[in-house]
N, C-alpha and C positions, 0 to 999 in steps of 0.2 A: 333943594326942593324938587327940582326934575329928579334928578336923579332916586328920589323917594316915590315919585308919583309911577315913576318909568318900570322899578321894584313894583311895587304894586300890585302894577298891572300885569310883571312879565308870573307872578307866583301867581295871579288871578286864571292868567291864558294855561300854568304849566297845571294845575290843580283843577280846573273846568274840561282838561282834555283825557283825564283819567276815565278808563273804563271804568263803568259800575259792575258789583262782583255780581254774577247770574248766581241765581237759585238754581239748587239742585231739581230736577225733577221730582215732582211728588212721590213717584213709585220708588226710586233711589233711596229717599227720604225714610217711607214707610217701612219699607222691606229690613231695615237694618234693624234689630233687635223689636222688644215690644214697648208698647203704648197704655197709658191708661186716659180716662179721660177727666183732664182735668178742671173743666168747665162745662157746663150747660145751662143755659140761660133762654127761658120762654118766655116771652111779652114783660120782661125785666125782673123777672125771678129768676134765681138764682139755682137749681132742682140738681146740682153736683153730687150732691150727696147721694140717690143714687142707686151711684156707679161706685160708692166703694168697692174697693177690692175686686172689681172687673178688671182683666187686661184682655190687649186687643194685640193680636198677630196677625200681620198683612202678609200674604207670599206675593213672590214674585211672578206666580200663574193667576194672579188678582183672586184667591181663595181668602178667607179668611178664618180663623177661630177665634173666638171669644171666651175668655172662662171668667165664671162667678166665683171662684176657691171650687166648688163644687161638681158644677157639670160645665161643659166645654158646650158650644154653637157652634156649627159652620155657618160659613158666610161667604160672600162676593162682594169684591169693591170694583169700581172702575173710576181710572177719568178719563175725562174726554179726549180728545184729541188736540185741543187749542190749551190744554191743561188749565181751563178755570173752573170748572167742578167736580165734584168727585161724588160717586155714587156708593151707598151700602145699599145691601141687601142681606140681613142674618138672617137664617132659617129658624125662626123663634114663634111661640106664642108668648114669650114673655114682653111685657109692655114697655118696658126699658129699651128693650132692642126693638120694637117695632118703632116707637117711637123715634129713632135714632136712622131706622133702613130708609133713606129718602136723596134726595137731591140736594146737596150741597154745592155752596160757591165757595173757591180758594180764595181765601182771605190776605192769610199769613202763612209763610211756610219756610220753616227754618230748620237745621239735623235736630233740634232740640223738640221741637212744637208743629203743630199746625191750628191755624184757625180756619173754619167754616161758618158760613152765615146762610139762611134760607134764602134771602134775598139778600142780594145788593144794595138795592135802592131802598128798600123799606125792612130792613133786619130785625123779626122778632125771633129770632131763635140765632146762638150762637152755638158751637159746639168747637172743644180745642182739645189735641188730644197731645199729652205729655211723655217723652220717651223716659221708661222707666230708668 
């Protein structure tokens, strides 16, 4: 029985002492191929639909393009410096992208996905954007 309790404890000490994997940097993340966005969600609707057929290209000088199948946007992104927001700004009058150019918080961020949320504390709007 010691010698079960002693196991244990020594896989509990060797498995609690592992580093956790660090996330890439958002920029890292974004810059690699393009994005669509696969979520948006305002005061728990669901309004994805959209952005069919938008994709989204981040560069690495924080410029962005947008395209509808049809006509391409410029844009700017930023994050912060502490990397828990990230900012758009499309140069659009379309309502889809104004709607979208704002202040975001890093939610989730994975080479696959990111999630954004307006707030932390009180999140009526989500936004997650899917690499193609």
């Amino acid at each position: 029985m010691k010698k079960l309790v002693f196991c244990l404890f020594l896989l509990t000490a060797v498995f609690s002492c592992r580093k956790p994997q660090d996330t890439p940097p958002l920029q890292n993340i974004l810059t690699q191929g393009s994005w669509r966005i696969s979520l948006l969600r305002d005061n728990g609707n669901n309004i994805t639909y959209l952005y069919n057929g938008w994709q989204f290209t981040f560069n690495a000088d924080k410029t962005m393009q947008v395209s509808d199948g049809t006509t391409t946007y410029n844009g700017t992104w930023n994050e912060n410096s502490q990397g828990d927001t990230f900012e758009l700004d499309i140069s659009s009058t379309e309502l889809e992208l104004e709607y979208i150019s704002k202040l975001w918080h890093n939610e989730l961020i994975n080479p696959n996905g990111v999630l954004f949320q307006n707030d932390r504390n009180n999140p009526t709007q989500e936004l997650q954007f899917t690499k193609l």
